[in-house]
N, C-alpha and C positions, 0 to 999 in steps of 0.2 A: 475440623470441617473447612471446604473450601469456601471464602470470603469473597474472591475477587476474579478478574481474568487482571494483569499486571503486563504479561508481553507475549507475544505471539511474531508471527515470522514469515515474511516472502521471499522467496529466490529473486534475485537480481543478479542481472550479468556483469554490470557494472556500477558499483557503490556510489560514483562520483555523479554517474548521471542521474541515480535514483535519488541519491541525493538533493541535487539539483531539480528533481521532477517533484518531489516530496514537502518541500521545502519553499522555494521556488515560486513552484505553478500550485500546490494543493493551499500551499500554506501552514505548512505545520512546522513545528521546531526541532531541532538536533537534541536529544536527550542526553545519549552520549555518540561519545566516536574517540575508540582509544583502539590503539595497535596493542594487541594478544602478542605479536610476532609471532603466532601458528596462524593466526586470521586479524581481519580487522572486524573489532564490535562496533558497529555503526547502529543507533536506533534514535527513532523518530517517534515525534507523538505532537498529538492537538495540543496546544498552548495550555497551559492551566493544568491537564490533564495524566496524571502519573501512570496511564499505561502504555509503553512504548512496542513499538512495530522494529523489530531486527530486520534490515537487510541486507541480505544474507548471500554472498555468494557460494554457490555450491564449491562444495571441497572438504578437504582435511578442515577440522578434525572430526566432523560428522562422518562422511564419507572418503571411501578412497578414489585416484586419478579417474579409474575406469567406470566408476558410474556418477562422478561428478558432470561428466561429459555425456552421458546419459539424463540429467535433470539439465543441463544445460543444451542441449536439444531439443526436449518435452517442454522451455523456456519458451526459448525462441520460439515455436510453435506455437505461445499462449497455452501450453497444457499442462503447464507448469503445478496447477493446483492452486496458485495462492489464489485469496479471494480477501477483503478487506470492506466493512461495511462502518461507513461513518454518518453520525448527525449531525444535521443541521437544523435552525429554526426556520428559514427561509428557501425551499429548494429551486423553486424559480429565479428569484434572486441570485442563489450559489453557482446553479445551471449557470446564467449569464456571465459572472465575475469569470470563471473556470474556462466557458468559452473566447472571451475577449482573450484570455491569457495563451489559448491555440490548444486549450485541449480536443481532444478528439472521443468523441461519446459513441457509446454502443449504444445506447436509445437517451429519449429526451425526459423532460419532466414527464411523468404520469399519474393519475389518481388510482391509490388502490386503496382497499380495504383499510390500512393500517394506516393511511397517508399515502406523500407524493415522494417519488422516487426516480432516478434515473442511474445509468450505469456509465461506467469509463473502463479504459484499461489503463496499464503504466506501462511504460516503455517496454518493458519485458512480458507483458501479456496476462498479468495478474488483474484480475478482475476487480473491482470498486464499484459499491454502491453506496450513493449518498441519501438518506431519505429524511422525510421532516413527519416524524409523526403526526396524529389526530391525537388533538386532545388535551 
């Protein structure tokens, strides 16, 4: 039976800047980052936390030339697919810290149903939402 979710994955154009965006500006730590020499495995994850986010440039050995260039357009575009939802205890608070650092939000703190929430993108147009449960 499945126990966990452990790693999951977004398209990035360039590792060093998602790196850098991930790291950086979200705050989170390098889990790993080792040269495959067919790719580099790069993943990221919240502190403490052992399930890490791959950032992923499209290519070999998932895909071939021709439709790596294909998700790397639907990227660029933001239609990339990824999406990425993290907690936090404090969203207003997080909001703020996040903002001072120069991110850029697709909407602000909100109250819904389940808690407060707001959204961002990354460099590459994958989606982020951070929210702070009720309860």
């Amino acid at each position: 039976m499945i126990t966990s979710t452990r790693l999951s994955s977004v398209f990035v154009l360039d590792q060093d800047e998602a790196l850098d965006f991930y790291c950086n500006t979200l705050g989170l730590e390098v889990k790993v980052d080792q040269d495959l020499g067919f790719m580099r495995w790069l993943t990221v994850g919240v502190p403490g936390d052992d399930r890490e986010i791959l950032l992923e440039r499209p290519g070999p050995p998932s895909m071939d030339d021709a439709t790596a260039e294909q998700v790397r357009e639907l990227v660029t575009k933001g239609a990339g697919g990824g999406w990425i939802g993290f907690a936090t205890d404090d969203a207003r608070r997080t909001y703020d810290e996040l903002a001072a650092r120069g991110v850029e939000f697709t909407d602000g703190p909100s109250e819904r149903s389940y808690g407060i929430d707001f959204g961002l993108r990354d460099p590459f147009g994958n989606a982020i939402r951070v929210v702070q449960h009720h309860g």
